[in-house]
N, C-alpha and C positions, 0 to 999 in steps of 0.2 A: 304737613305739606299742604299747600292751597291747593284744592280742586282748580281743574284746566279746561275750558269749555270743551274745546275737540277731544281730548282723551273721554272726557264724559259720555260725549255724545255720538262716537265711536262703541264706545262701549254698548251703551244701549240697541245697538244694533240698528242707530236710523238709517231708513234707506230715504237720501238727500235729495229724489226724484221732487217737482215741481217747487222748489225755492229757488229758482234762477230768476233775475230782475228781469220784469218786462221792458222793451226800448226798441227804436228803429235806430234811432240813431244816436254815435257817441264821438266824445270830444275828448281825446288825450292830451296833457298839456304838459310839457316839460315843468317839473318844480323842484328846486333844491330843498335835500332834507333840511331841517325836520319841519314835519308837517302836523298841522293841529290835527287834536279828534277827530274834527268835523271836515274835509275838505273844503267843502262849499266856501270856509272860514279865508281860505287865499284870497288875498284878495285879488289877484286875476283872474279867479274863478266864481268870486261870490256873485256877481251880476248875472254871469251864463245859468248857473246854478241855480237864481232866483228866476230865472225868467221859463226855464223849462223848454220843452220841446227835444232834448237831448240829454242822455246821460252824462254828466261832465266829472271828469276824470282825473288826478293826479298821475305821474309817471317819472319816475325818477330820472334827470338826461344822463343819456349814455357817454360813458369817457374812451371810444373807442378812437380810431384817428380819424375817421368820417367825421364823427360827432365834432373833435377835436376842433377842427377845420370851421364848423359852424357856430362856435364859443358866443360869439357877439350877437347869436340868434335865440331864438324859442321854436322848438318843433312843436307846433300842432298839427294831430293827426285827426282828421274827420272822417268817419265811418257811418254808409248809410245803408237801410234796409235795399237791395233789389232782389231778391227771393228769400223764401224760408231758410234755408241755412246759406245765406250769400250776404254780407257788410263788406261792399265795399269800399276804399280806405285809399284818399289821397292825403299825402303828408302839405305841410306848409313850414315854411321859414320867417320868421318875424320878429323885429327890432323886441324888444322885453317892453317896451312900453307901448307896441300896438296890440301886444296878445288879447288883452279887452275889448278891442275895436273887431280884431281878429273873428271873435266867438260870436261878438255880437251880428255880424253878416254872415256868418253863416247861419244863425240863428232865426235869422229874417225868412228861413226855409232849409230847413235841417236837414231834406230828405233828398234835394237836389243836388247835381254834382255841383262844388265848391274849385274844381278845376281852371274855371276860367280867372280863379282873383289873382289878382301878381302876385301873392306871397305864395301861393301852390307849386313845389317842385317836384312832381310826382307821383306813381300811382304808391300809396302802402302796402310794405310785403306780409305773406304772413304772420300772423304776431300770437304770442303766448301770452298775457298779462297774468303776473300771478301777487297777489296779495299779501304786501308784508308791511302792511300799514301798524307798525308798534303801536303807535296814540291810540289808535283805535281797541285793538287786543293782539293779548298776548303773546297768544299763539299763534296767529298772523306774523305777529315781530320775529316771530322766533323759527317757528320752522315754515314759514312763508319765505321769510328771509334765507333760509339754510339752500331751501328749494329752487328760487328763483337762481343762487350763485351756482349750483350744480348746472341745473341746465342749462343757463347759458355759455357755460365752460365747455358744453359736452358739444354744440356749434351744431342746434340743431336749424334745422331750416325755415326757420320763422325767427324776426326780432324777438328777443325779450325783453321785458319791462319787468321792472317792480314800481307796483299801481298800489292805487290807495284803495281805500276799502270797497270791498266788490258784495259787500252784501254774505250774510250765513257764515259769520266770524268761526261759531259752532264748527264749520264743517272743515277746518284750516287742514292742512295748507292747502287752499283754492285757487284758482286760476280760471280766468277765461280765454278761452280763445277763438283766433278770427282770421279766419269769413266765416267760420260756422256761424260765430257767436253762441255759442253754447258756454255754459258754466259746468264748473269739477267737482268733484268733491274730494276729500283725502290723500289729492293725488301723489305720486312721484313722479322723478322724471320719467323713467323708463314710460308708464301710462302715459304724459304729455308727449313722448316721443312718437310712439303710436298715434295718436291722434292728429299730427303733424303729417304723420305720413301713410297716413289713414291703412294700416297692418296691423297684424297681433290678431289676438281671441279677441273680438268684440265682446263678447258673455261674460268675459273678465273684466271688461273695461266697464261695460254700463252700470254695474253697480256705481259708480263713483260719477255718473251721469246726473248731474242738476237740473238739467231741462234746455230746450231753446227758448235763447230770450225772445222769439218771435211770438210765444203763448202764453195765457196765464195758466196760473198752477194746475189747473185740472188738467188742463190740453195738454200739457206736458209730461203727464203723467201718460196719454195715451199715444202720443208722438215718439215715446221713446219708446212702445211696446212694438212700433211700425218699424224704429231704427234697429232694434233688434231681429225683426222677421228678415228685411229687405237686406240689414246687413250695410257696408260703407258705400254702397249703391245707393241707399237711402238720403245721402248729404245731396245729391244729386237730382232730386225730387223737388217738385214745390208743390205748396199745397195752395189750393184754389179755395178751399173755403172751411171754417171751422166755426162750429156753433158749440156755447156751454149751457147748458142749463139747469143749473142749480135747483136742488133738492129745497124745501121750505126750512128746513130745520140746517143748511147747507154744511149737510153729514154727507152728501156725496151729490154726484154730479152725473149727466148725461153725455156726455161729447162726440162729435162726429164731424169726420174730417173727410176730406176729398182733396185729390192729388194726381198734377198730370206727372208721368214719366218720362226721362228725356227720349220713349221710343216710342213716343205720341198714346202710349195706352191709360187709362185712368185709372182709379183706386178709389174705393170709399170705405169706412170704417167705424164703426159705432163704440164705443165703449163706455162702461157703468165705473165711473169712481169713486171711491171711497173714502172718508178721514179714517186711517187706522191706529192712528194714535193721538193724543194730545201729549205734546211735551212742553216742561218749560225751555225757554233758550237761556241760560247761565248764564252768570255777569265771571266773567271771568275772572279767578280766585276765593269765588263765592261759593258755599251751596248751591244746590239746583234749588232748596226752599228759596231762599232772597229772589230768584229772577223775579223781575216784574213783566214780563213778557212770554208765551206762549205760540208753539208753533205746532200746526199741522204734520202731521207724517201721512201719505197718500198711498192708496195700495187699489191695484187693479182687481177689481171683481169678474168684468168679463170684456171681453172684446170681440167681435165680428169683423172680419173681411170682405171683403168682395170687391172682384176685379171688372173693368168693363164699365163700369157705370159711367155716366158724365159727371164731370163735376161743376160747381153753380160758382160760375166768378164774380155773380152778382154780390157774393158775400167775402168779405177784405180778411184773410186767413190772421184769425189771433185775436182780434175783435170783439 
């Protein structure tokens, strides 16, 4: 039987905390399957893709009667940072042969609203994107795909998508989702239903928590220790400022974060992290000897709280 990256790496008991892709801002673009390996490779994506400034994205279009209705278009959806856990997400409609011109002005400044261009017909609703990019891996194909058909059957309160590869194939079947922007790990529906509607044990869910993509891997490793104190009150926060500072030997990190509350009160927090594993990432149907790649596994040594303090906006949170 071919080893499977996810059952592998499940197994091993990783905990998926800080491999969520860092981005402010993302471009969803309607594509008929099938899709290459590489997304970038569309070519109505390969320009946006090269040029940067945005995450850009595959999305399978919807065959519902909405959708239906707009056959002769291309939905682009653009999503932009305006708080720690807040992307917010105007859709657009556009001829299949503007969608290039499309990516490219928004691109001209990724992080402003896109609202005023004539192909914009509104705000984005909540969205699940969950990853069943087959070219990519396998188990993305397969139980990304399984996943994605459940939950959208089950009519939950956010669009969903099946998206192209969202990064940590290893940790299938993933999803992201949005306004948080946050990344999944292992999930099922029942856990994306929760997080739609932000209920259930939190303490069950975060294990399967990848990080906000508003940090990089250290800071997410102690953002999610704040999400678990504060609880779904915590989505509701934004942080004013976060500094890393990496060890020489970068076996672990320093990070400290500051945070106002929507009840005007502040929050600062220090925490020591750690690399507590080194794993390889599997080529999937491979041994884990063949990978040629290597990933960190993150584990919290200590954390400190404290309420009251100011926090410094001089510094751009995630930075």
């Amino acid at each position: 039987m071919e080893l499977r990256c996810a059952p592998w790496t499940l197994a091993q008991g990783v905990d998926p905390v800080g491999s969520a892709a860092r981005y402010d801002a993302l471009l969803l673009v309607e594509c008929p399957l099938p899709w290459p390996r590489d997304a970038s490779e569309i070519p109505d994506l390969a320009a946006a893709s090269a040029r940067g400034g945005a995450r850009v994205m595959a999305i399978v279009p919807r065959v519902d009667e909405a959708a239906a209705k707009e056959k002769e278009t291309v939905r682009v959806t653009h999503h932009r940072r305006v708080g720690t856990n807040r992307l917010v997400g105007t859709d657009h409609r556009v001829a299949p042969d503007g969608v290039a011109r499309l990516l490219d002005a928004i691109l001209d400044n990724p992080l402003a609203d896109s609202g005023h261009l004539p192909s914009a017909v509104g705000a984005a609703p909540a969205e699940v994107l969950v990853c069943g990019h087959g070219r990519r891996d396998a188990c993305c194909g397969r139980w990304g795909t399984l996943l994605h058909a459940e939950l959208a059957a089950r009519g939950v309160q956010a669009r969903v998508s099946r998206c192209s590869h969202t990064g940590g194939h290893r940790f299938a079947p993933t999803a992201l989702t949005l306004p948080d922007g946050r990344a999944w790990a292992f999930v099922d529906a029942d856990d994306l239903t929760r997080v739609v509607e932000r209920t259930g044990d939190l303490a069950a869910l975060l294990p399967h928590d990848r990080g906000t993509s508003a940090l990089d891997p250290w800071a997410q490793v102690a953002e999610r220790a704040l999400f678990q104190q504060h609880g779904w009150a915590w989505l509701d926060h934004g942080l004013t400022a976060v500094t890393t500072e990496k060890a020489d030997d970068r076996r672990s990190a320093r990070v400290t974060l500051a945070w106002d509350a929507p009840d005007g009160s502040h929050g600062t927090a220090e925490a020591l992290v750690e690399v507590q594993r080194v794993l390889p990432v599997p080529i999937c149907g491979e041994p884990p000897e063949h990978a040629t790649k290597t990933s960190a596994e993150y584990a919290m040594a200590s954390l400190t709280v404290r309420s009251g303090w100011p926090a410094h906006p001089d510094v751009r949170a995630g930075r």
